[in-house]
N, C-alpha and C positions, 0 to 999 in steps of 0.2 A: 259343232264338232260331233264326228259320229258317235255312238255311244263305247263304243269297241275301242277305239283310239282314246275316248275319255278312262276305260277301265284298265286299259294299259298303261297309261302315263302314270294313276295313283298306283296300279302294280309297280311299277317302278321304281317310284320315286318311295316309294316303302321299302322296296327292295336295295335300293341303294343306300338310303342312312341307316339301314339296318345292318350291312354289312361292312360299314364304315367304323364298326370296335373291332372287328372278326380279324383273324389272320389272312382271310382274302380280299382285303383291302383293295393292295396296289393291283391285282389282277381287275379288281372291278372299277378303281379309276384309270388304267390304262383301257378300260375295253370304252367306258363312258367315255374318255378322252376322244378315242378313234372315231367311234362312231359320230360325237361333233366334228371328228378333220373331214370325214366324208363330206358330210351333210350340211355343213358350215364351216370352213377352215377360220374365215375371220374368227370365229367366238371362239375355238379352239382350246387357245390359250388362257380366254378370263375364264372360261368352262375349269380350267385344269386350277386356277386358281381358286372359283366359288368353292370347288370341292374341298380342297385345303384347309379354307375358312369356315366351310360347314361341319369337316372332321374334329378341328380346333373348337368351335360351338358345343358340338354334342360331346366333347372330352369334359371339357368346363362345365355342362350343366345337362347331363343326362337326360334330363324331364322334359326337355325341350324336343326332344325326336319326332314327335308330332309336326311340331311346329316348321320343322327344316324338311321333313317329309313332304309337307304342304309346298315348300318356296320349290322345292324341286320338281312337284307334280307341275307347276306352272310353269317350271321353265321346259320339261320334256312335251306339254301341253302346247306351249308355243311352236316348238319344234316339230312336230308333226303334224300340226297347222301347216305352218309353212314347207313341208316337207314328208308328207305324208307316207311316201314311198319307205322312208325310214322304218316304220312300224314292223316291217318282218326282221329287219335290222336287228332291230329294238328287243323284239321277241325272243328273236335266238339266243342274243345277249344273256340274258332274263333267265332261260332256260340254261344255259353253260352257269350262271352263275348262282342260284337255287332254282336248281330243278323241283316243279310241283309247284314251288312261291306264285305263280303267273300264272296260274290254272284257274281258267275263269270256271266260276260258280256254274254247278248245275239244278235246274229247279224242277222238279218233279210233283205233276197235277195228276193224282186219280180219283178216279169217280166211281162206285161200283154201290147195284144194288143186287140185295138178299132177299129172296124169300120163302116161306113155306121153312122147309128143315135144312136152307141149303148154308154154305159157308162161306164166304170169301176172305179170302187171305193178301194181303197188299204190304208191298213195302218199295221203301226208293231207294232199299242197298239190298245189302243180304240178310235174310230173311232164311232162320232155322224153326222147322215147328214137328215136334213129336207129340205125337196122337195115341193113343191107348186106346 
């Protein structure tokens, strides 16, 4: 699996039992629901069930959110295996549903040399500097 499709399915699947105590619930197992009628109408239905039993889990025993996060990265992991095209699907979901939550990592490499009386300044966001 490509790496990109692997970093979406755990953005997800984080993103979804996370949002599973929230008051945006049903908005987010109706949007997961759909997106399995597209993409898989057979599973549709047990989909609309696991989530049910995953909400019941994590009401019951909080600490577990990891652990249900996990069973869900491996079922949206299957799913865009077998259905790849789903991913911008998937995305936008993601993005309607915590926007930023899905924002993949940015990694920022610098190199710089100084010499004599000289100065270099580097930073990988913002970067304030007063000089006297």
């Amino acid at each position: 699996m490509n790496p990109e499709l692997a970093a979406l399915a755990q953005s997800a699947s984080v993103t979804l039992v996370g949002l599973m105590a929230t008051d945006a619930w049903e908005h987010t197992r109706d949007g997961v629901v759909a997106l399995w009628q597209r993409a898989r109408p057979e599973r549709a239905d047990a989909v609309a069930a696991e989530l049910g039993h995953t909400r019941e889990d994590l009401a019951a025993d909080a600490g577990t959110e990891d652990e249900l996060a996990t069973e869900w990265q491996g079922r949206i992991r299957r799913l865009l295996i077998d259905r790849p095209e789903v991913a911008v699907e998937l995305q936008r979901l993601l993005d309607k549903l915590a926007p930023g939550a899905s924002a993949p990592s940015t990694t920022v490499s610098q190199h710089a040399t100084a010499g004599g009386h000289s100065r270099v300044y580097q930073a990988g966001r913002d970067q304030h500097i007063t000089e006297r």
